[in-house]
C-alpha positions in Angstrom: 14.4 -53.9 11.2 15.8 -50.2 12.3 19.1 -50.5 11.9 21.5 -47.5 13.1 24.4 -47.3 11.6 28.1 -45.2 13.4 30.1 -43.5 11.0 33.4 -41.8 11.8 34.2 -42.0 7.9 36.9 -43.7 8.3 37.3 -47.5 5.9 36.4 -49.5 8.8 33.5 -47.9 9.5 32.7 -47.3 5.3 33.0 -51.4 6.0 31.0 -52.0 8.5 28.0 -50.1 7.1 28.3 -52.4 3.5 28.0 -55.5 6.4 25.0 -54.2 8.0 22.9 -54.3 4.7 23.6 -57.9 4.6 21.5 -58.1 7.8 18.0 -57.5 6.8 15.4 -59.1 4.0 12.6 -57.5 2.9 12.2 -53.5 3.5 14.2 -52.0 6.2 15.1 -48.7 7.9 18.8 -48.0 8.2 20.0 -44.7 9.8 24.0 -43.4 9.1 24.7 -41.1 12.1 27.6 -39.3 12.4 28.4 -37.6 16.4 30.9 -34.4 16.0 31.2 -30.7 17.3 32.7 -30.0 13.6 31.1 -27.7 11.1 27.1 -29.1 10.3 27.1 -28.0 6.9 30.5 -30.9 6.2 29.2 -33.2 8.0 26.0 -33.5 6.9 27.4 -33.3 2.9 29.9 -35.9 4.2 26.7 -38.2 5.7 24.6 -37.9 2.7 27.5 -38.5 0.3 28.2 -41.7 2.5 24.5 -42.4 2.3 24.4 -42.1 -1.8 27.1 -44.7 -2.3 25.3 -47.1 0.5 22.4 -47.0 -2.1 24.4 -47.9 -4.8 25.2 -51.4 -3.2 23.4 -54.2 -4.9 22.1 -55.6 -1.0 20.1 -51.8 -1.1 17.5 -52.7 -2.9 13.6 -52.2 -1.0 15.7 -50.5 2.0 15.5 -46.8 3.3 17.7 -44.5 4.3 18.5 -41.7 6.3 21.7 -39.1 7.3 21.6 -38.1 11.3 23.9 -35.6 11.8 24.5 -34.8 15.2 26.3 -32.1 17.1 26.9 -33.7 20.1 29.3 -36.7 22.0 28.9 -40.0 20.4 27.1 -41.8 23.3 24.3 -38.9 24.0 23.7 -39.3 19.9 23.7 -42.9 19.8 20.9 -43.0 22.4 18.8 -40.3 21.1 18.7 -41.7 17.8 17.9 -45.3 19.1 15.1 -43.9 21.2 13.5 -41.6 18.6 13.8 -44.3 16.1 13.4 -47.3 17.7 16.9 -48.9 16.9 16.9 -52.6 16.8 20.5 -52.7 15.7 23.7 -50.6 15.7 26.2 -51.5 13.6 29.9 -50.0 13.8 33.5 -50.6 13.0 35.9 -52.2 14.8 38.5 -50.1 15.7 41.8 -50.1 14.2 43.5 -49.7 17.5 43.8 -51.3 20.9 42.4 -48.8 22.6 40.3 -51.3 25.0 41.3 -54.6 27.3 39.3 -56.0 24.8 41.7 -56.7 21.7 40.3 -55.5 18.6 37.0 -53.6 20.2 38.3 -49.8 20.7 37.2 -47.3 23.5 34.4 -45.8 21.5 32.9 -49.2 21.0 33.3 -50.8 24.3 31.5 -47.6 25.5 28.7 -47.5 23.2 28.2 -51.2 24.0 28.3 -50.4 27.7 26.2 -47.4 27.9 23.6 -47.5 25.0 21.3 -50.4 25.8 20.7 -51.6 22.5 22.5 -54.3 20.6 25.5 -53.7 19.2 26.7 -55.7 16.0 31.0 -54.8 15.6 32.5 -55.4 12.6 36.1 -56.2 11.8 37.7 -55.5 8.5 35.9 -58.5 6.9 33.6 -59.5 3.9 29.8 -60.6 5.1 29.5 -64.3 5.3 26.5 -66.3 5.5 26.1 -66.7 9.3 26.2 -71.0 9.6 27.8 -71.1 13.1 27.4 -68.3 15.9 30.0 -68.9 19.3 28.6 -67.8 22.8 30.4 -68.0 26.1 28.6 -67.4 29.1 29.7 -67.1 32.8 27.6 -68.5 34.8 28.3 -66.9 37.9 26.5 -63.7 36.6 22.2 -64.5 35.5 21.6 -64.4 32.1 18.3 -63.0 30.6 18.0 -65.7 27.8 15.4 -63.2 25.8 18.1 -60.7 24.3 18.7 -64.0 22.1 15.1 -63.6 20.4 17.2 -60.9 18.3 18.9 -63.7 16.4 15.4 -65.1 14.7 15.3 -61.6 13.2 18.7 -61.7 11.7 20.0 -64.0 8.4 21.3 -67.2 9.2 21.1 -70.7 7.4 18.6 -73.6 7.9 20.0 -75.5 10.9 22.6 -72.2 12.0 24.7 -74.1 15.0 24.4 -72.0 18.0 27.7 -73.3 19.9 27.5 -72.4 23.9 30.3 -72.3 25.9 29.2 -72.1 30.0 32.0 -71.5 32.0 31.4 -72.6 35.5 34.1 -71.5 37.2 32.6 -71.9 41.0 31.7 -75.5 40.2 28.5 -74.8 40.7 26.7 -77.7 38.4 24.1 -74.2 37.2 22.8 -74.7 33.7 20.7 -72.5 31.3 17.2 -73.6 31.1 16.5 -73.0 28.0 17.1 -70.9 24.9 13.9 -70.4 23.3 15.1 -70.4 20.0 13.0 -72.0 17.1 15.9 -71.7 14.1 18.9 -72.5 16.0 20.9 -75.9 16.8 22.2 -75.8 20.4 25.3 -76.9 21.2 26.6 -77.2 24.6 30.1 -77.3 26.5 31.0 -76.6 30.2 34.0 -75.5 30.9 35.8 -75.3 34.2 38.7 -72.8 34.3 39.2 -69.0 33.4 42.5 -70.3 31.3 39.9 -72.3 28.6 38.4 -69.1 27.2 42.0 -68.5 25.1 43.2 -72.1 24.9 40.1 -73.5 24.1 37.0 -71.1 23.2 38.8 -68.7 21.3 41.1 -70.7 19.2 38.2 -73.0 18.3 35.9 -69.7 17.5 38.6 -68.1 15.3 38.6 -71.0 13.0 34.8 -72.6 12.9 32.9 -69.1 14.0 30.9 -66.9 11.5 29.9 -64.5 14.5 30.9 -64.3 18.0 28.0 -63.3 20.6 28.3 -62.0 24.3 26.0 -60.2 26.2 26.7 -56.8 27.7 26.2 -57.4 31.5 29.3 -59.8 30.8 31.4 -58.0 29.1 33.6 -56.6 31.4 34.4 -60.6 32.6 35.3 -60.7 29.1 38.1 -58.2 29.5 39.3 -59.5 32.0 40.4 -62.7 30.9 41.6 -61.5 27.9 43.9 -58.7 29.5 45.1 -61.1 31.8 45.6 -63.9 29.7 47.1 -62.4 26.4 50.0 -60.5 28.5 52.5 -62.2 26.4 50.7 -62.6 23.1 48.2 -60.1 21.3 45.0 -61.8 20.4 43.5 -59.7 17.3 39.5 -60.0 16.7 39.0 -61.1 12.9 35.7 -62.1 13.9 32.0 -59.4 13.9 30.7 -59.2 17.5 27.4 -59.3 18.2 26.9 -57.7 21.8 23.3 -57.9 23.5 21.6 -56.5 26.4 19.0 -58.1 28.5 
């Protein structure tokens, strides 16, 4: 895999890129990029310093990789460098503030995963854990391009990993997924009925039994919604890595 790598060098970004080298077996390309107008000659000795002590990491072993500094705004970067070298992943921090509907995800991230169509793996302050059981919700009022899921053969799971689906129907409409094309994965399946059940019943259940929550980028911004509208009185903080696809 090409794994791209956003670093503002800050510790939740430091932590997200020690995640990301628990995401690949075998030989793989992983690039640490860096989007600023400040001096070239810093940034660049901050990237490669940043890059040295990623190497150091016992999970480095048979992997690659390379500094991309970049003097430019962090979207135009992030889409160069997954163009030129044919990202498969980007990994990032989660934000430590609030600064999107989406509790825990922060403006630069909800952006990237909104304008850069390439997945986009977000990691909390948290330790890697072997992936055993991944959470999707899916509204089914929107179409869903089921193929953006072939990403998750590539990545490292357990024999048997539970994929746990969670189809909100909120017209009633009886619509189903037909099928999930997915050779590794256990399906499990849940309909749900009302915009209220995403926080009373998905997330609570996804905080506790979830190893990685998955969405899909067309669907984020239903995804905001309900959580701006339904955690008014409570904040609901994201402990969990998000793995956002596009179709």
């Amino acid at each position: 895999m090409n794994v791209l790598i956003l670093t503002d060098f800050s510790a939740q970004a430091y932590n997200a890129a020690r995640y990301a080298l628990n995401l690949t077996s075998g030989s793989s390309k992983f690039y640490v990029l860096h989007a600023s107008n400040g001096e070239a000659a810093q940034v660049e000795e901050s990237l490669l310093e940043l890059v040295d002590n990623l190497k150091e990491q016992p999970q480095a072993v048979n992997h690659d990789f390379s500094a991309l500094p970049f003097s430019d705004n962090l979207i135009y970067a992030t889409r160069k460098a997954v163009l030129e070298k044919r990202i498969d992943l980007i990994v990032m921090g989660a934000s430590g503030k609030n600064t999107s509907n989406f509790q825990g995800l922060g403006g630069n991230t909800c952006s990237v995963a909104k304008k850069v169509k390439c997945p986009v793996l977000v990691v909390p302050n948290c330790d890697f854990k072997q992936w055993e059981r991944l959470y999707l919700p899916l509204d089914l009022r929107f179409p869903v391009n089921t193929k953006a899921l072939q990403l998750l053969e590539k990545l490292p799971v357990v024999e048997n990993v539970a994929l746990n689906v969670w189809e909100f129907d909120l017209n009633d409409s009886g619509a189903k997924i037909d099928n999930f094309n997915l050779v590794n994965y256990q399906i499990e399946r849940q309909t749900l009925k009302r915009e209220s059940d995403f926080l009373e019943k998905f997330w609570p259940e996804a905080t506790v039994k979830a190893n990685l929550i998955l969405f899909f980028a067309r669907q984020l911004h239903i995804t905001e919604k309900l959580l701006n509208r339904l955690s008014t009185v409570e904040t609901r903080k994201q402990n969990l890595p998000v793995l956002i696809l596009h179709e």
